[in-house]
C-alpha positions, -999 to 999 in steps of 0.1 A, spaced: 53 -596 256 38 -628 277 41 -661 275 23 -687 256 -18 -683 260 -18 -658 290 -40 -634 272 -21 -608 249 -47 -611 225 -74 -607 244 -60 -575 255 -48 -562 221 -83 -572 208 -99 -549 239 -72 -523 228 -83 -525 191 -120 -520 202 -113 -491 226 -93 -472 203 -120 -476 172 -147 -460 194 -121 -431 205 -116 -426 168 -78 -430 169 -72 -468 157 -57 -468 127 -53 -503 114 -47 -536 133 -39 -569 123 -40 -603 140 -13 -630 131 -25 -668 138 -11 -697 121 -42 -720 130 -60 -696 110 -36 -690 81 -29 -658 89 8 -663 94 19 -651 55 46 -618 64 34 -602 32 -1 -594 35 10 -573 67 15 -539 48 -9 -538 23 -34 -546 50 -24 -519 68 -26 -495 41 -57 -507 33 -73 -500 66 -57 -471 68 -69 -458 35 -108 -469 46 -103 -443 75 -88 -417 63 -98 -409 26 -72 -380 20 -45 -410 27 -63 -431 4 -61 -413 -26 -23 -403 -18 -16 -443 -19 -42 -450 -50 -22 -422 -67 12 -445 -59 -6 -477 -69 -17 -464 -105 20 -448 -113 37 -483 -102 14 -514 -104 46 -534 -90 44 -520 -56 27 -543 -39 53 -569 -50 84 -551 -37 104 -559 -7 87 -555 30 109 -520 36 98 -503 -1 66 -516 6 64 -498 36 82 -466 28 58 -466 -5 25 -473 16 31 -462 50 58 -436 50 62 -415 19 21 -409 21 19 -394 54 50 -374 53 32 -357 23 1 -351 46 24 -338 74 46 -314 53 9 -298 42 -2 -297 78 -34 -322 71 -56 -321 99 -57 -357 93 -23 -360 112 -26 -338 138 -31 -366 164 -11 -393 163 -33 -435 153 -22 -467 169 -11 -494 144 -23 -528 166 2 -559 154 -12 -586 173 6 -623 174 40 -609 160 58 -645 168 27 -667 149 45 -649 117 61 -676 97 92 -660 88 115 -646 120 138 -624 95 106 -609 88 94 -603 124 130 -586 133 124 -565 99 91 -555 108 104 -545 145 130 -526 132 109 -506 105 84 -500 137 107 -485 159 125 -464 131 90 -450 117 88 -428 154 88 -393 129 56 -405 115 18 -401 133 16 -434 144 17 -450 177 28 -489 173 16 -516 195 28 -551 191 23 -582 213 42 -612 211 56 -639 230 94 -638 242 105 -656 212 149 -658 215 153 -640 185 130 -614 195 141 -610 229 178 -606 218 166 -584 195 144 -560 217 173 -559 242 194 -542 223 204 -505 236 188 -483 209 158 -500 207 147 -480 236 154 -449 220 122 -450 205 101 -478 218 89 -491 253 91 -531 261 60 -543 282 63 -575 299 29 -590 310 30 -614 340 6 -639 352 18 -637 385 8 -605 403 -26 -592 417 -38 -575 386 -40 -605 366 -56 -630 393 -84 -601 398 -88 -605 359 -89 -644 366 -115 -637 387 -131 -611 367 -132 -632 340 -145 -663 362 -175 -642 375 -185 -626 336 -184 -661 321 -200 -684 347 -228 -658 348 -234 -658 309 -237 -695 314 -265 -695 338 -283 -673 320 -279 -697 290 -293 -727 308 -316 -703 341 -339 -733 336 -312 -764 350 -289 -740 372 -295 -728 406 -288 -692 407 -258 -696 430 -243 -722 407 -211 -729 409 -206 -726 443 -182 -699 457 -158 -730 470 -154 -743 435 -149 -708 415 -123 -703 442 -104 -734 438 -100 -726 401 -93 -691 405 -64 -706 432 -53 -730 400 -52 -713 375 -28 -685 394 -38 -658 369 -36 -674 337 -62 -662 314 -57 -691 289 -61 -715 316 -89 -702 326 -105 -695 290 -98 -729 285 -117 -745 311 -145 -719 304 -150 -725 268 -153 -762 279 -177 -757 306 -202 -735 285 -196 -758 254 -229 -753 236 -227 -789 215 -227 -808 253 -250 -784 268 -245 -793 302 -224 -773 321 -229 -787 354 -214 -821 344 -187 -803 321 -179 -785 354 -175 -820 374 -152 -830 349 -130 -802 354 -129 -802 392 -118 -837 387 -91 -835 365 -75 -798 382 -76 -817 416 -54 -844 400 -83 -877 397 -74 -878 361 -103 -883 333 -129 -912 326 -118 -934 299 -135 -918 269 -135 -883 285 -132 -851 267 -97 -831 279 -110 -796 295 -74 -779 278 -75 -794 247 -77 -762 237 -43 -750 256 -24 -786 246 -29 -774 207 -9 -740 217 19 -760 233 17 -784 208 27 -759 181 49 -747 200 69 -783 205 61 -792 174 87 -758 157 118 -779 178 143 -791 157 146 -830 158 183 -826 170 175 -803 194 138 -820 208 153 -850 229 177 -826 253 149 -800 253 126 -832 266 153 -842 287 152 -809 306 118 -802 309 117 -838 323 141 -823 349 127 -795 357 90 -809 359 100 -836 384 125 -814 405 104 -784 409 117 -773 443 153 -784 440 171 -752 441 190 -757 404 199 -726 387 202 -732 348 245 -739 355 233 -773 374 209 -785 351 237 -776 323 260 -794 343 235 -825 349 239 -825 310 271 -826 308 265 -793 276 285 -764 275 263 -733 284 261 -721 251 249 -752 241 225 -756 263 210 -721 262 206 -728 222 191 -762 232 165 -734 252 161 -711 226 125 -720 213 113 -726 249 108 -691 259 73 -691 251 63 -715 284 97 -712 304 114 -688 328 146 -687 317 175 -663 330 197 -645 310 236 -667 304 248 -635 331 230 -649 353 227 -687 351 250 -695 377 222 -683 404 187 -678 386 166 -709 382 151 -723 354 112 -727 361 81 -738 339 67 -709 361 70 -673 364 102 -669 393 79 -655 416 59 -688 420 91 -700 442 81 -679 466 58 -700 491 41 -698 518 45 -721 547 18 -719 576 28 -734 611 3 -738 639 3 -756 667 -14 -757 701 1 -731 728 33 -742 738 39 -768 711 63 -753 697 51 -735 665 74 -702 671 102 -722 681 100 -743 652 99 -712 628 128 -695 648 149 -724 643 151 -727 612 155 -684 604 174 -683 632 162 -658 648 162 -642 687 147 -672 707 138 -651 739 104 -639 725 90 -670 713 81 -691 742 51 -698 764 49 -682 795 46 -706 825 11 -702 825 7 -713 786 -4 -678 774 12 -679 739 40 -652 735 29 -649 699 -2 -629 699 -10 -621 667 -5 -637 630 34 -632 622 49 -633 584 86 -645 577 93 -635 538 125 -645 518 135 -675 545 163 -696 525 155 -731 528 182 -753 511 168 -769 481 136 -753 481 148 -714 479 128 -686 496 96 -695 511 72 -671 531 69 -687 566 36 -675 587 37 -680 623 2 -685 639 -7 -679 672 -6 -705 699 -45 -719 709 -51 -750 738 -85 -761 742 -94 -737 766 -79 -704 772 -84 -694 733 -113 -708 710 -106 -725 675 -135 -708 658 -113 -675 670 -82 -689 651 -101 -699 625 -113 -666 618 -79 -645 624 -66 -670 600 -94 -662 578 -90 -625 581 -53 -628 579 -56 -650 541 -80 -619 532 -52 -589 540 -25 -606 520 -30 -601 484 -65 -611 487 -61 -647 486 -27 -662 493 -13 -693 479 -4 -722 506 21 -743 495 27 -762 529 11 -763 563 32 -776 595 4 -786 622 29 -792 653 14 -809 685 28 -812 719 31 -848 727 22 -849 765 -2 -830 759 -36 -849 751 -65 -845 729 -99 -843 746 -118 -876 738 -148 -857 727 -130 -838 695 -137 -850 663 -114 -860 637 -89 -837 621 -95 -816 598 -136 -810 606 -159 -796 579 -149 -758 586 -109 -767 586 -113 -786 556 -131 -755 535 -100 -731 546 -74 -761 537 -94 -761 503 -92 -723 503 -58 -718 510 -40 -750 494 -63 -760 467 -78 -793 462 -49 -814 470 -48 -797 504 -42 -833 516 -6 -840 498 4 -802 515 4 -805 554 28 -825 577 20 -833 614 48 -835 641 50 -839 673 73 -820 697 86 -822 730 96 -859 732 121 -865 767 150 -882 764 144 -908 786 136 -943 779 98 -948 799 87 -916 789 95 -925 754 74 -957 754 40 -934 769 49 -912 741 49 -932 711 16 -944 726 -1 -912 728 14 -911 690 -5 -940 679 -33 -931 694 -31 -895 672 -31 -918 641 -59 -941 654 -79 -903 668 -77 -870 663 -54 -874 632 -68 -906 616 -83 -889 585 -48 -877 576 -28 -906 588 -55 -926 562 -54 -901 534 -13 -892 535 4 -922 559 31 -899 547 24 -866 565 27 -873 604 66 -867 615 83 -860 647 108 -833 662 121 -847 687 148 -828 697 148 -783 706 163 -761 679 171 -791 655 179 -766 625 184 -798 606 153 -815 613 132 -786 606 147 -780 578 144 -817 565 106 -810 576 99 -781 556 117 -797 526 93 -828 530 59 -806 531 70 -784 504 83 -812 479 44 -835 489 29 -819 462 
């Protein structure tokens, strides 16, 4: 099971292949309304039919049933298949065919594009009763209510195995990836005479391997649109795309890149009841503007003012594109348009030695202070890249913190913590996803006159890297280390505008939004309002 246009075709089409060239394939079949292929009773007798064209000793068993009783084929789904499937290879077993010695997978591909969902349960249920018989059953669908509920039950799993497929683990961004490499080298080969042979650049496959976060449909999508044979220009399809995943929006007149993907979703609205479709808007409006406000489905039922019952059968066609927890669990599981472990975020803090980046992160886990600080003679304590998982932040939920070590313009280069940060992104699941970056600067503490603007060409790449296009909307500056006293505060808040007007004035330009201050030690409070703000940017 997997959610809408993740890639369960895909892989039951591979599956189909595989199996035919081992022999052992059966029979498959591929449900698709867009294609008309939705109708519950052609299943069977295409089943039998393939089955028949692959194994001839089968096929005249069933042609032997067909001539006796003409009427077969109009019978109910569960005579249909005892008649077709069942009573024909139970002969062939009891006589110890050689035709049955090894068991055929039966592919059912698209069970929920079936039109009729008493049918789907039916054909579930004759599936996982059939387990006597030589046939091994795989069916993909996508968590459909009635066919979760369904599937949950305690004896289903006497005889059959539920596979959930994620989009959110390593094996399916190295298939994003995969996928991004096969495809994009197809095209050049298509057009070797307009495309450099290093087209697309490495930055820009990257950025929509970090965006599409492992969704094959996604990903398909966007592909299908950039090799689009009736444009035939796949360097200007790809522009358009870059544009509209970093959030610039189309051209008036311009073609959507996931038209393709809005026609699956489409269908999918479009099954809602009338009287159910407002709430159901209603709470995806909720959800979609509140992503990091730490609501388990009982607040966003309470927000409703609907009884949980009622607003879990409000949900019930929604499982297709929604994360949604079981009613056990409601009161503390959250209610996401992505997979639960997308809550999960990293935030990166870095900061010049002694500026505070350790303290900040202790503050706000609350852990042993003793270790974090500079020495006297501003040798960072923190010597190495340090990772903070599961750290509760109120209204945002666990978020992976990642401590940095402490550099000054001197005693340690930035190209050197550029490249541990670098080689730290690279050890953690390949290619981590940023959600946040806290730059924290001392404020006595001043900025060579002869540094460039922040973030230089090199920065920018890894911000691009780690964070995605709109690495801009993700990163907060703050200042520490501000004395309570009344003169010192004045030549502080200059050195602070002259941050905005220097070192910072790309940022301060791009995001007036981003540059903060802390300006009192181990402010729990502040640094949690902090990490809220970065985190909720975006």
């Amino acid at each position: 099971m997997g959610q809408a246009a993740i890639g369960k075709s895909a892989v039951a089409q591979t599956m189909a292949e595989e199996f035919a060239e081992m022999g052992c394939l059966g029979a498959s079949f591929f449900f698709s309304r867009p294609n008309r292929r939705d109708d519950p009773d052609t299943l069977i007798p295409t089943l039998a039919y393939q089955l028949a064209f692959n194994l001839p000793r089968y096929k005249r068993a069933i042609t032997e049933r067909l001539g006796g009783d003409p009427t077969i084929l109009h019978k109910h789904h569960r005579i249909l298949f005892e008649k077709l499937i069942s009573e024909p290879l139970r002969d062939l077993m009891a006589q110890n065919h050689p035709i049955v010695s090894s068991p055929l997978v039966i592919i059912i591909d698209g069970l929920d594009e079936c039109r009729d969902k008493e049918a789907q349960l039916e054909f579930i249920e004759l599936f996982s009763k059939a387990g006597h018989l030589p046939l091994l059953w795989l069916v993909t669908s996508r968590p459909e209510y009635h066919l979760k509920s369904f599937l949950s039950h305690p004896n289903f799993y006497a005889t059959c195995v539920r596979e959930d497929i994620s989009i959110d683990d390593e094996e399916a961004q190295r298939d994003v990836q995969r996928l991004l490499r096969s495809r994009f080298e197809n095209i050049r080969q298509q057009y070797e005479d307009r495309l450099d042979p290093d087209w697309p650049s490495q930055e820009h496959v990257r950025l929509i391997s970090a965006v599409a976060l492992g969704h094959l449909g996604f990903t398909d999508s966007l592909l299908r649109f950039i090799g689009d044979k009736e444009y035939a220009n796949p360097r200007g399809q790809l522009e358009v795309c870059l544009r509209f995943i970093g959030g610039n929006g189309l051209r008036p007149g311009a073609l959507n890149p996931l038209h393709a993907l809005d026609l699956v979703y489409h269908r999918i609205l479009s099954d809602i009841p009338a009287n159910y479709l407002e709430m159901m808007v209603d709470i995806l409006a909720l959800i979609i503007l509140y992503p990091n406000d730490d609501l388990c489905a009982q607040d966003v039922a309470n927000f409703f003012s609907l009884e949980l019952d009622v607003f879990y059968t409000s949900l019930q066609w929604m499982y297709s594109v929604l994360s949604i927890p079981d009613p056990s669990k409601a009161h503390e599981a959250r209610l996401q348009h992505v997979p639960e472990d997308k809550a999960q975020m990293f935030s990166r803090v870095v900061g010049y030695t002694g500026s505070g980046s350790s303290t900040f992160i202790h503050t706000v886990t609350q852990r042993d202070q003793d270790r974090i600080m500079a020495g006297e003679d501003m040798r960072p304590r923190t010597r190495k890249i340090t990772t903070y998982p599961d750290t509760d932040i109120p209204r945002i939920g666990k978020v992976t913190l990642v401590d940095v070590p402490g550099f000054d313009f001197h005693e340690r280069s930035e190209r050197k913590a550029r490249q541990e940060l670098r080689e730290w992104s690279q050890s953690v699941n390949g290619n981590p996803h940023v959600d946040g970056i806290v730059f924290i600067h001392k404020i006595d503490v001043k900025i060579p006159g002869s540094r460039i603007a922040f973030p230089d060409l090199e920065v920018r790449n890894i911000l691009v890297e780690l964070c995605g296009a709109d690495w801009q909307k993700r990163i907060a500056f703050v200042t520490t280390h501000w004395l309570d006293d009344a003169e010192a505060k004045v030549e502080y808040e200059q050195k602070e505008t002259a941050l905005k007007n220097g070192y910072w004035r790309k940022m301060s330009n791009a995001n007036p939004g981003s540059i903060t201050r802390l300006e009192t030690k181990n402010d729990h409070q502040g640094v949690v309002r902090i990490l809220q703000r970065v985190l909720q940017m975006h």
